[in-house]
ROKOL-231193 format. One record per residue: residue in one letter; x negated, y negated, z of N, C-alpha, C in turn. Coordinates in steps of 0.2 Angstrom, whole numbers, plus 5000, padded with zeros to 4 digits. Layout:
<atoms>
AXYZXYZXYZ
...
</atoms>
This chain:
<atoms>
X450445445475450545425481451245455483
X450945495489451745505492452045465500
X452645465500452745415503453545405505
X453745425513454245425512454545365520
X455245345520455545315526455945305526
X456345275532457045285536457045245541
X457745215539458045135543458345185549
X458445165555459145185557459145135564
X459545135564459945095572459745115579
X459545045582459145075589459644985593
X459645005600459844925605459344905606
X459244835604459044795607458944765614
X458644725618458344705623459044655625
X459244625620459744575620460544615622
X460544685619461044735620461244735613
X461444705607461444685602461044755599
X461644775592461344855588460744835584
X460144855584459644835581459544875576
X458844855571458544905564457844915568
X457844995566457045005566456745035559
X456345025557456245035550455445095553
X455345165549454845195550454845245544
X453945235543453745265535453045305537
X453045325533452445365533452245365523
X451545375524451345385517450545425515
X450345425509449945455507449545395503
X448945375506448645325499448045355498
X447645345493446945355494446445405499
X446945465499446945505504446845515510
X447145455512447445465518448145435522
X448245465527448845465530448845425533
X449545385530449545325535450245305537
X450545275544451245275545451345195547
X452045185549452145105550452745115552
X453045055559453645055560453744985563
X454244955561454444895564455144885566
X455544845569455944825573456144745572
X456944735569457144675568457944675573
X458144625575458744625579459144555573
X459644555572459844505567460244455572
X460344485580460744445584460244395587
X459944435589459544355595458844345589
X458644385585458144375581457444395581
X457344435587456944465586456644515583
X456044515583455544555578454944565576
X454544645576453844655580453944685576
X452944735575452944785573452744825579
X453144885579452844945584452444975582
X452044965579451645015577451245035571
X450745045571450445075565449845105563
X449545155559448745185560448845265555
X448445275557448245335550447845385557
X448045395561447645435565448045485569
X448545515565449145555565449445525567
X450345555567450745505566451145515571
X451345455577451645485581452445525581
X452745555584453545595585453745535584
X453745485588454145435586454445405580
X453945425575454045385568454345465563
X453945525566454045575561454645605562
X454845615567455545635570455845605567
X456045565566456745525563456345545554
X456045535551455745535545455945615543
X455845665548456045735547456745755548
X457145705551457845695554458145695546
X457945645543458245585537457945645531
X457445645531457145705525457145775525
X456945815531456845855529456245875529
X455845925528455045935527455045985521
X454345965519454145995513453646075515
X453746125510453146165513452646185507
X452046185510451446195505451146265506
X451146315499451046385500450746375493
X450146425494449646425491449946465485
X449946455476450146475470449946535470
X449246555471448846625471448546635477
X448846675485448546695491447946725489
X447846755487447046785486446346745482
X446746695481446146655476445846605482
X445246615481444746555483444746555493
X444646615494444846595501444346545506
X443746585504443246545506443346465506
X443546435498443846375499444246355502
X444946395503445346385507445246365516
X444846425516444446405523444246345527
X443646345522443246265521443546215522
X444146195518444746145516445046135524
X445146185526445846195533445046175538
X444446205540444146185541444046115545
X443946085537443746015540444145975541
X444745985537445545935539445645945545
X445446005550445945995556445046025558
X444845995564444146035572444646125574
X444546155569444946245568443946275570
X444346335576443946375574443846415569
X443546465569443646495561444046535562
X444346595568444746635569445546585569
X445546515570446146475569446146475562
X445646435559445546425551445946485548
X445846545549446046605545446646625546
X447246605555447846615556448046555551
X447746505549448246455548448146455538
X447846505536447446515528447946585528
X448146615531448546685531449446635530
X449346595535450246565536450146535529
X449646475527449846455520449746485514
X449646555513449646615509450646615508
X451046645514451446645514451546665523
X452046605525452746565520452546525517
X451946475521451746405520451846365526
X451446295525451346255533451946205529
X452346205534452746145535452346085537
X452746035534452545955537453045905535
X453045855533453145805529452745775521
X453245765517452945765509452345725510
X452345675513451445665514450845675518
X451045735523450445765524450545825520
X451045865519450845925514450545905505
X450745845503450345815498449345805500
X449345765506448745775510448445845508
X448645885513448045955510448145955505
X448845985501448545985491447945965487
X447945905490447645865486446845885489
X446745885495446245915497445946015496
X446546045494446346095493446146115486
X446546055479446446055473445546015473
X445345995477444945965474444446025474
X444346085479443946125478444346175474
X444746175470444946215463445546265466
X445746265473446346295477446946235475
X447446295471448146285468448546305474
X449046255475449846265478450246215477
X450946235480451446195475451946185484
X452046135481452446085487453246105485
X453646135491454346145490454846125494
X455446115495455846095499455846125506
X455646135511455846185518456546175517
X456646235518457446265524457546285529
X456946315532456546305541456146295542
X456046235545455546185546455346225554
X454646225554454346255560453946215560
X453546215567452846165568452246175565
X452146115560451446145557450946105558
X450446095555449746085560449646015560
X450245975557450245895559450845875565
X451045915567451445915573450945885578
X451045835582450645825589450545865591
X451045915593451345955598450946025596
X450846045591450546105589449746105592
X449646165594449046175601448446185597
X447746155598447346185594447246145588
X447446095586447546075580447546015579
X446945975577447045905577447345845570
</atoms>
């Protein structure tokens, strides 16, 4: 399981400095995230959120703020491309001319994301015998679990 999150301070409705708590994780292959909200003044307390159906900027953005992003680059570019295709395929509605742009990026440099969607593909790419290794980003660019990234579900 990979799994990560981050508290930080947000105002209240009361005007009083509040906590928001927001995580994201990897279970049983899939991605799932969660964020909730407590005020310690007037006592309020909700969840804003939760679901496995990508993860809004609301929850990643602060997660990527707090962490940083991981990137996933395939150990041997030329092994398995076919499988590799496959894999990017189904993970994301790719056509095949996108599947091939984004099978070339995870060659080298690698897709940025957060530890648990790049654990996500791994895990998905080891099961059809495709090795890559998860390492710290230093330039985090939009990668295919960005909302924001076009084409890319």
């Amino acid at each position: 399981m990979a799994e990560w999150g981050v508290a930080f301070a947000v105002t209240c409705a009361c005007g009083a400095e509040a906590r928001q708590d927001a995580g994201q994780r990897l279970r049983d292959g899939t991605i799932s995230w969660d964020s909730e909200f407590s005020c310690r003044a007037c006592g309020a307390s909700m969840c804003l959120g939760f679901g496995a159906d990508g993860t809004p900027h609301w929850v990643r953005d602060p997660l990527i703020a707090r962490h940083g992003t991981a990137r996933l680059r395939l150990t041997d570019p030329a092994a398995g491309r076919v499988a590799v295709l496959k894999t990017l395929r189904e993970a994301w509605d790719l056509t095949l001319p996108q599947a091939l742009d984004m099978a070339v990026q995870l060659a080298d440099p690698g897709l940025s994301g957060t530890l648990p969607e790049v654990a996500w593909l791994r895990e998905r790419l080891d099961v059809r015998g495709v090795s890559a290794e998860i390492t710290t980003d230093s330039a985090a660019a939009p990668g295919p679990w960005d909302p924001s990234a076009a084409g890319r579900g």
